[in-house]
N, C-alpha and C positions, 0 to 999 in steps of 0.2 A: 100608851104604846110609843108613841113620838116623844115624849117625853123620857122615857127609859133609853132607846136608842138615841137620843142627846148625850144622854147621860155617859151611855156606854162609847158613845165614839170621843167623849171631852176627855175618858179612862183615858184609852187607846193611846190617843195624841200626847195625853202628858206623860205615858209610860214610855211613846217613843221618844219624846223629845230630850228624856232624861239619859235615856240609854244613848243618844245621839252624842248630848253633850257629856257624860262619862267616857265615852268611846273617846271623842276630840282631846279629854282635860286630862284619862289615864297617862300619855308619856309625862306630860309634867309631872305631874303625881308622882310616877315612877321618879324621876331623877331627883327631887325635891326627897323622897323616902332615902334614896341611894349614896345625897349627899350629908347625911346624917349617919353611915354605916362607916366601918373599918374597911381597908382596902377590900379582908378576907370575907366580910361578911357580903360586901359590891359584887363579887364574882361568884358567891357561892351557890352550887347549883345543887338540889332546886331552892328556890329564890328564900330568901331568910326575911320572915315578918319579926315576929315577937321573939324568936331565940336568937334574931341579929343582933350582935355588939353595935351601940350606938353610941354617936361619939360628937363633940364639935370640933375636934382635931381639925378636920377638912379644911374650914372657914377661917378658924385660926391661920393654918399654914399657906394657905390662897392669898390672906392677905397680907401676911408677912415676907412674903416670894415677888407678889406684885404691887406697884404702884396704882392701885385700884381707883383713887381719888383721879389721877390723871385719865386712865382711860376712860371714865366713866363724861368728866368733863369734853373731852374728844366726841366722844357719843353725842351729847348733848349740844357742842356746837354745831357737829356735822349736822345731824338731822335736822336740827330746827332750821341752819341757816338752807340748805339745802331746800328745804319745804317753802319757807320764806322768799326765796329765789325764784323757787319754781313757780308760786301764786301772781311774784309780779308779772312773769312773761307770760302765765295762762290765763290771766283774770281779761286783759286786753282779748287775747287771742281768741278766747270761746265767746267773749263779747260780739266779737266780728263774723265768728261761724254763725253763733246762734241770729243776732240783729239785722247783720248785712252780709246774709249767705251768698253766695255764691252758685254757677252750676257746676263745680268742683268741688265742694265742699264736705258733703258728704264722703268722696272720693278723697280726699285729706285728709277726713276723719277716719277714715279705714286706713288708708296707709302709716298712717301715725301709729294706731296701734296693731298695725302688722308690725314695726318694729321691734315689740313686745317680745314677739316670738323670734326673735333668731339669738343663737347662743351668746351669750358673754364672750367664751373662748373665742368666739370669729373676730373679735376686734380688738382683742387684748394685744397682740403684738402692739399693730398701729398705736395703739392708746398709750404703750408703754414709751414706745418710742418719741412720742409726742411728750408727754408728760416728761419725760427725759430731757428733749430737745431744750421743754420751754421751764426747766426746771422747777415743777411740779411735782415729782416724786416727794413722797411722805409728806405732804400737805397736808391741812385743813381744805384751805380752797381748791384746790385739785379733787380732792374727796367730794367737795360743796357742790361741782360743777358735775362731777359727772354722777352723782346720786339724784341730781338737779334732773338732768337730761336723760336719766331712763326713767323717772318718775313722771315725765312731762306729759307723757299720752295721756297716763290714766288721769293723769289733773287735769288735762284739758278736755278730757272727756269725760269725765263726773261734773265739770263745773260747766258744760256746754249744756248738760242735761236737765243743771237746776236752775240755769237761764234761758233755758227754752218753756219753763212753766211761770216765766211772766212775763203778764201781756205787755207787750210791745207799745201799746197807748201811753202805756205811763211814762216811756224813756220821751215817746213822743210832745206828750204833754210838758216833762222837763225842760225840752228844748224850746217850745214856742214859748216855753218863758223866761228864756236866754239861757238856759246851763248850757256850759260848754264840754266839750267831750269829755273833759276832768269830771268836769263836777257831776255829769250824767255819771261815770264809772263808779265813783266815790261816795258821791252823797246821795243817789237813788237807788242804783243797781245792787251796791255793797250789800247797805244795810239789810233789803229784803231779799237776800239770798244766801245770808249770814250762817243760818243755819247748814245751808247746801256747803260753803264755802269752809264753815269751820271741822264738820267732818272730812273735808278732804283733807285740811292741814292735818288732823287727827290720823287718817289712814296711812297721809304719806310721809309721817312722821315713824310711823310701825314700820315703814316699808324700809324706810332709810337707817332706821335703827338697828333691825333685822339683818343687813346686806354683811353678807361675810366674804363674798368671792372677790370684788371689786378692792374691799378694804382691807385684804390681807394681801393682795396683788401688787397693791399702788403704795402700802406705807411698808415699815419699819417698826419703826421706834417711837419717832416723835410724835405722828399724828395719827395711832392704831385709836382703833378704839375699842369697845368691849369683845367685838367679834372676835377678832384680834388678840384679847386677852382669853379668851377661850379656846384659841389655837395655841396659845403657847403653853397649855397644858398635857400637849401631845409631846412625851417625850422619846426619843428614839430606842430607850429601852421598853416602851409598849405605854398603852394606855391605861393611866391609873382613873379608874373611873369613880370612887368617891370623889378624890379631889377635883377630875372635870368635872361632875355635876354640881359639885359644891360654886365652881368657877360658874357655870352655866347658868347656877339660880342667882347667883349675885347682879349676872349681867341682865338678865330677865324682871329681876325683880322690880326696879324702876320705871317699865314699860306696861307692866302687869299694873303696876298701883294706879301708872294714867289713865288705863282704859279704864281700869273699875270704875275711877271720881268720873269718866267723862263718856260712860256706856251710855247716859241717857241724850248726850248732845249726840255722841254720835248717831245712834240710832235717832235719832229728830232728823238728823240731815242727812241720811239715809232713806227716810221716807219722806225728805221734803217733795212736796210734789204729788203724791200719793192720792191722797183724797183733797178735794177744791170742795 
């Protein structure tokens, strides 16, 4: 009888978890199907499966129109360097929350990401004007820094959390045997929270890749990146929607390939910590 009811709750869960992740992976799906369609077959209602005209026109004409090589490079700088920026000023930072807390601390770490929550729009002026002043407009580094600093909470608090699950003896013992604070951060703390440390670069690399408001805000031309190229598919005679989806799976698709090759790091450093 317990053995049947095993059996029937292992159903259950893996018929939810299917529907769960169907539910999530349906709009790609959809727009991935969509960018394969003719304009008429995109809009046609009700929705056209097997009697839709399918076409690679789309793909073709997306990247005959755009410089897809260049924004895509933009992408790739931004994010990474941004991610990489952000790791050096967190990796210290949550070092100190987590090792030599504070009675503020906590209270730091809440405020930090109370910042989370308040709108882009509240600080875009400022940010504009800034960026203006210090001519930063359509940058890389302009982009680096501020993809950097709204990415910073959640780094510093994913990686506060996976050097909060080792023991403190061990930085200890580094030091009674002369490491110095470099070499504690570096050659002890790093390596065994590597896992912890390398899904965050992974997360806030999606995070930085992802961002369209900031990065159709602050660039142009020069240093747009794929977001960016996905807006400029919005023309003022209406929305051609094969061609933005076709635009859409182009820019997706390189971020799509990372996670697959690096689902199993992530999720490792996602539940570093987990079970001891």
């Amino acid at each position: 009888m317990a053995r049947a009811h095993s059996t029937r709750r292992k159903v259950v869960t893996t018929i939810a978890a299917w529907g769960v992740a169907l539910t999530i992976f349906f709009p790609v799906l959809w727009m991935i199907l969509t960018s394969f369609k003719t304009e008429a077959s995109a809009v046609a209602m009700p929705p056209q499966f097997l009697s839709a005209d399918w076409t690679l026109e789309n793909y073709a004409t997306v990247w005959a129109r755009s410089d897809y090589p260049r924004f895509f490079w933009n992408s790739v700088v931004i994010a990474v360097g941004s991610t990489l920026l952000g790791l050096a000023v967190a990796i210290p930072a949550a070092w100190a929350m987590a090792f030599v807390p504070g009675r503020r601390t906590r209270d730091l770490l809440m405020w930090m990401l109370s910042t989370k929550m308040m709108p882009a729009v509240a600080v875009m002026i400022p940010l504009y004007l800034l960026f203006l002043r210090f001519g930063l407009l359509d940058t890389r580094i302009g982009l680096v820094l501020v993809l950097m600093l709204m990415n910073l909470p959640i780094i510093v608090w994913m990686l506060y959390t996976y050097f909060k699950e080792i023991p403190g003896e061990i930085l200890e013992a580094a030091r009674m045997d002369g490491a110095s604070l470099w070499n504690e951060i570096v050659y002890v703390l790093t390596p065994m929270a590597l896992p912890g440390i390398a899904s965050t670069m992974l997360l806030n690399i999606i995070l930085a890749w992802n961002e369209a408001f900031w990065t159709i805000v602050l660039t142009t031309t020069k240093a747009a990146p794929l977001s960016a190229f996905i807006a400029s598919f919005s023309a003022p005679q209406g929305l051609f929607y094969a061609k933005l989806s076709a635009a859409s799976a182009m820019a997706i698709l390189p971020i799509l390939i990372m996670g697959w090759f690096s689902q199993k790091q992530l999720v490792r450093g996602l539940t570093f910590g987990a079970v001891k």
